[in-house]
N, C-alpha and C positions, 0 to 999 in steps of 0.2 A: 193577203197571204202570199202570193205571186207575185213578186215583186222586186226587184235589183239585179244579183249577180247570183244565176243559178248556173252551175257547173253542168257541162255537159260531161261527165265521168268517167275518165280510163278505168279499164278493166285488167287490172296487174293480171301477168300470169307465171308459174313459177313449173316448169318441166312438162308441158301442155296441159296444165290444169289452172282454176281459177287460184292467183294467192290471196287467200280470206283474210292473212295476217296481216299485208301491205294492203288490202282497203281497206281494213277497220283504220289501219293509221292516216290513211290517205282522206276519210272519212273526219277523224277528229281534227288533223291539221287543217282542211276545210273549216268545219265547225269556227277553231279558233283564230283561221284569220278572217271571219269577215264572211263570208259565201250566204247568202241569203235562202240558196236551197238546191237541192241534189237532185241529179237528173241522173240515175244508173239506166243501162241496158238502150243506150239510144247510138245512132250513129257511129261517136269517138269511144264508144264503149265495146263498138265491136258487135253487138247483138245479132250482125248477120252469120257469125260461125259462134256462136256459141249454140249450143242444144237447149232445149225446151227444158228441161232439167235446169241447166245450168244459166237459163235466164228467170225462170222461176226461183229461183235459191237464191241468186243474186238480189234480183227486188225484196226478196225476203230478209235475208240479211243489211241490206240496207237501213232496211226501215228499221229493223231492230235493233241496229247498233245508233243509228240516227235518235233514237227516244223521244222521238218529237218535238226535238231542238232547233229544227228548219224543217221548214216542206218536202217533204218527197215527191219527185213527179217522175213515175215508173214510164220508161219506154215499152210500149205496148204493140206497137204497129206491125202490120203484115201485109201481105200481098193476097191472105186466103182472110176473108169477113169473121170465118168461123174462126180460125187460128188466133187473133185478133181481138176474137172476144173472149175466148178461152183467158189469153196473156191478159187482158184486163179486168176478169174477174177475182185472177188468181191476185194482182195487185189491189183490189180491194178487198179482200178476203185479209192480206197476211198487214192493211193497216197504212197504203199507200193515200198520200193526199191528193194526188189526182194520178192520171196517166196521160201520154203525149203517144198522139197512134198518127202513125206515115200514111200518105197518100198510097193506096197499093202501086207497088213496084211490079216491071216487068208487062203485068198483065193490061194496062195502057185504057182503064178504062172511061168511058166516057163521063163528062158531067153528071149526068141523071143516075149515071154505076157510082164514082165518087160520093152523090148525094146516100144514096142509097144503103153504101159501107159504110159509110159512119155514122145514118139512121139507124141500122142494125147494130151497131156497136153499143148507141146511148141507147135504144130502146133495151139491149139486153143486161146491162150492167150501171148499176144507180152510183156512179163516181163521177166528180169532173174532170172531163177531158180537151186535153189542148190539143187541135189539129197540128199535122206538121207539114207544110207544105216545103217542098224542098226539088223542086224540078229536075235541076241536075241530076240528082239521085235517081231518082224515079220516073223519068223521061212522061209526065204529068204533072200539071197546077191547078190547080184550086180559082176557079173563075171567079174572079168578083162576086160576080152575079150568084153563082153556086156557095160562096164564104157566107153574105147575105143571108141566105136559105136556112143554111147549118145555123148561123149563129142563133135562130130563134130557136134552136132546140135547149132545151132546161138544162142540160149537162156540159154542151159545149158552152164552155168560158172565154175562150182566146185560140190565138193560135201562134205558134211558132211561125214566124214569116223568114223562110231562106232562100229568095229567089235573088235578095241583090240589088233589087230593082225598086227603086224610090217610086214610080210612079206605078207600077202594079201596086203598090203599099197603100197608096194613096189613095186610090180607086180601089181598094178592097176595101179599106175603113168608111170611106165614102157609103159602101152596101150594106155592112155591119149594124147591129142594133147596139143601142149607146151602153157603155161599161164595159164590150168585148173587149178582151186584154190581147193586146199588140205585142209581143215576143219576140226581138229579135235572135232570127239563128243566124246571121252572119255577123261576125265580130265587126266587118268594115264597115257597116252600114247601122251600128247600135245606136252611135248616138244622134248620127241623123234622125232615126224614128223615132223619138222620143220626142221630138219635133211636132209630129202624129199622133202622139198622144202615148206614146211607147213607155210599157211598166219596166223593160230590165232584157235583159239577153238570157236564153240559151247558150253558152257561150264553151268554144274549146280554148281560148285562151288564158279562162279562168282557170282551167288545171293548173296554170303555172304563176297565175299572177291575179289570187284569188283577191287580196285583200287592196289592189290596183284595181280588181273590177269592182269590187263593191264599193269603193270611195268614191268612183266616177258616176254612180247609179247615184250614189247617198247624196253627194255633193249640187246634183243638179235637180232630186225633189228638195234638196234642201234652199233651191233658190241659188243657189253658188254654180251659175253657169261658167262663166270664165274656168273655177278651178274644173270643172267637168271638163270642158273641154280640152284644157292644157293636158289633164289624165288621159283624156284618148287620144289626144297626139304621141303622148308618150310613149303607150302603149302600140300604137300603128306599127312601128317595126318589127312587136313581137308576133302579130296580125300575118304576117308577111311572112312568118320564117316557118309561123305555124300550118302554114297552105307553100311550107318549097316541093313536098307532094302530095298524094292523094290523105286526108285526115282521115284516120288518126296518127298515120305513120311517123311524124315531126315531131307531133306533142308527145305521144309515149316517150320518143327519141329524146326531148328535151327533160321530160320528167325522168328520165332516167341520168341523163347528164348532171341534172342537177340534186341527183341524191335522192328524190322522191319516191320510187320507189326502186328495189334489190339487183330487178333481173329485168332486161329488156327483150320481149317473147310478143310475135306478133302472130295469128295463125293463117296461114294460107286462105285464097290469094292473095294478103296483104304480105310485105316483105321487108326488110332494113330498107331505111335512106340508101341511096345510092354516094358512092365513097366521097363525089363531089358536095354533095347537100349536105352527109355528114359533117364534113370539115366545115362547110362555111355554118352550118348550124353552132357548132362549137367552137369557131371563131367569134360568132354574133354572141354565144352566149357569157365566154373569156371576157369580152370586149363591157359588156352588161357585168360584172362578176357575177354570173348565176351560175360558174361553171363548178360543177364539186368532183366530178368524175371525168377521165379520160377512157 
């Protein structure tokens, strides 16, 4: 079910409110190019400023306009266990096919805390759930040895692996029990893991180049490595422009340059491109013809 090019999901907004209009559309233009399955309310979506309300509504909406045409996998994670399991009940309650919950942020806690949060998570809520380990973020990783642990719990399936780092990757599957699903969250390092045994990306550059990511997923279980590979070469510049600052700031930026969605709104502390990043983003994009708007 987990498996190719799942969108990590912009979050339009239209006068500091969610636009519901621009992601039903943003939803079906997914659907029909190609996008193997939706991931709302996670990182490039923004879930750290939207309100419990409105990340609630969002996974709801999702799923509902989704009709079980691809997988939903609800961003669920938090930095409080109980928060955490609140967001992941409410995702299997409104009909979510799994949820993907963050190493808690901020509060920095130890392996045995790690194990423990997200014992608490599977224990309270009967969905499968993808870990996300993503260090940068969250100034904590998920130890080999600790991935191991979790994975023998019934509900943990996989996890999102965003550290970057090929040899962490390799020594966490190393500990893993056989079938855990390999995830890449870093666009640069997708098809290397697949190497690993890697099912498909987490991915922000699918927002814009949905039906390029799922050719390079489909192409290489299809046994057609070469054309995989050419695919993510191709794609490596877009990799690049989509990280020229902090994600999700570029990809919005880009998905708006190129028509995808109305109104380009980010909320505090996230902010526009800065006027340099701008122009070479909309040079790179000219340059590509993805450019629809100035």
């Amino acid at each position: 079910m987990f498996r190719g090019s799942m969108v990590a999901l912009i979050t339009p907004f239209r006068e500091g409110k969610v636009d519901y209009e621009s992601l039903e559309q943003l939803i079906e233009w997914h659907i029909a190019e190609g996008t193997d399955a939706i991931v709302p309310c996670g990182t490039t979506g923004e879930s750290a400023t939207l309100s419990h309300d409105e990340h609630k509504d969002v996974i709801a909406f999702v799923v509902k306009k989704v009709k079980g045409r691809v997988p939903v996998i609800a961003g669920t994670g938090s930095n409080s266990t109980r928060e955490a399991i609140e967001l992941a009940q409410v995702a299997k309650d409104v009909g979510a096919d799994a949820h993907l919950s963050i190493t808690p942020y901020y509060n920095k806690p130890t392996q045995e805390g790690l194990y423990l949060h997200f014992k608490a998570i599977h224990d309270a809520v009967n969905l499968p759930m993808i870990l996300y380990n993503v260090p940068g973020r969250t100034a904590v990783s998920i130890a080999p040895e600790t991935m191991g642990r979790l994975s023998e719990l019934d509900h943990v399936i996989g996890v999102k692996e965003a550290t970057g780092d090929l040899k962490y990757a390799a020594e966490m599957m190393e500990k893993v029990r056989s079938g855990f699903l390999l995830i890449s969250g870093d666009d640069f390092t997708a098809y290397a893991l697949l190497a690993m045994g890697g099912v498909g990306a987490i991915s922000v550059t699918a927002n814009i180049l949905p039906h390029q990511s799922h050719e390079m997923f489909a192409s290489f279980f299809q046994g057609e490595r070469e054309k995989a590979q050419k695919l993510f070469f191709e794609m490596l510049p877009f990799h690049r422009m989509m990280f020229l600052e902090t994600n999700p700031i570029p990809v919005k930026a880009a998905a708006y340059f190129m028509g995808l969605i109305p109104t380009l709104e980010y909320r505090l502390p996230l902010c526009p491109l800065s006027q340099a990043n701008e122009k070479k983003l909309k040079d790179f994009l000219r340059e590509k013809q993805f450019l629809r708007r100035e």
